[in-house]
Phi, psi and omega in degrees: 000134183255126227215119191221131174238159174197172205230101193254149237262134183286356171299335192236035159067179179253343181316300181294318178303308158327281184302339154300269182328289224257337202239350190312137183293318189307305242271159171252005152235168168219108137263086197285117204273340186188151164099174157226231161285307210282345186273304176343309197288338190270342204272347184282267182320012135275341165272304187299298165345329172285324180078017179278139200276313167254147185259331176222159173244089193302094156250153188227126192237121164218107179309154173264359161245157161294132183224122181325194184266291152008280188291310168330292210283350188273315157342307177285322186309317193287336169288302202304335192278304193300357216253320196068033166266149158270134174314327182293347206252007180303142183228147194218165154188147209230097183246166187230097187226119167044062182070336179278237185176126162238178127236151177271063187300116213247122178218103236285157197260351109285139218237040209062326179212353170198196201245133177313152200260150166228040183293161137038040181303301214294304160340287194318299202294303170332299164314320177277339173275001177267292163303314176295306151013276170306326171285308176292340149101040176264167162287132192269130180270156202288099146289149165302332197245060162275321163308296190299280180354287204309278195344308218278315162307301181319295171345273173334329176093032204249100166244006177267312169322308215279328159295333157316305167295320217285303172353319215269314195320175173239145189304342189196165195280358175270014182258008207279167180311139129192155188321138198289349196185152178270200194276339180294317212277352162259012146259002190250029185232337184276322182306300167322000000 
């Protein structure tokens, strides 16, 4: 599962993100599984009020196996957990592009009571796309954080996990996972 965060900024609203999530033209299905537009604007309009510099937290999930809508959603319920958000205030939505299925999770970076933490996020996220991986019996795909991930498992005592993951490594560091491109440079190639 390929796992993605960005951090969206409160100057510049919810508008573009809204019209992506919720209205993207590409997609051949949008299923908004929970949250909407007007809660996205409030959760902007609850940060500036905070006075925070980002108002949502865009994670974008897409398995290299097929997963229901159900198993998407428990999936987010588990970034929430690790996120410490509440699941109520939440926007999950589900697009269907050339047959497969992602999803987006839109998540307010104020919580009512405190600010979402964004120590070692990309690490966090890897670590939970790797175990649902393992839990759903997909084949785990290879991350830049794979070494921190096992550390992190060991602690924990997950040592079945952790061997697993260890498999993924590469004999040398030019071999390690990265991205063919970033998220700017595949939008100015989608804008082209």
């Amino acid at each position: 599962m390929i796992i993605q965060e960005s951090r969206i900024r409160t100057d510049s609203g919810a508008g573009a993100i809204t019209r992506h999530v919720l209205h993207g033209p590409k997609n051949e299905a949008i299923r908004c599984l929970c949250g909407s537009d007007w809660l996205l604007r409030d959760a902007m309009r609850e940060a500036r009020r905070e006075g925070l510099t980002y108002g949502l937290r865009h994670i974008a999930f897409n398995p290299a196996e097929p997963m229901t809508d159900d198993q998407l959603a428990e999936f987010a319920r588990r970034i929430c957990r690790e996120f410490e958000a509440d699941p109520e205030h939440i926007t999950l939505v589900i697009h269907q592009k050339n047959g497969s299925t992602h999803g987006h999770l839109l998540l307010p970076e104020w919580q009512q009571d405190h600010i979402l933490d964004s120590r070692f996020s990309w690490i966090r996220l890897e670590k939970l796309a790797r175990l649902e991986e393992i839990r759903l019996g997909h084949a785990p795909v290879a991350g830049r954080h794979d070494r921190s991930i096992i550390k992190a498992l060991e602690q924990e005592g997950r040592n079945r996990e952790a061997e697993k993951i260890k498999a993924l490594i590469p004999a040398t560091a030019q071999e390690k996972p990265r991205s063919a491109y970033s998220a700017q440079a595949r939008r100015m190639a989608e804008r082209q």
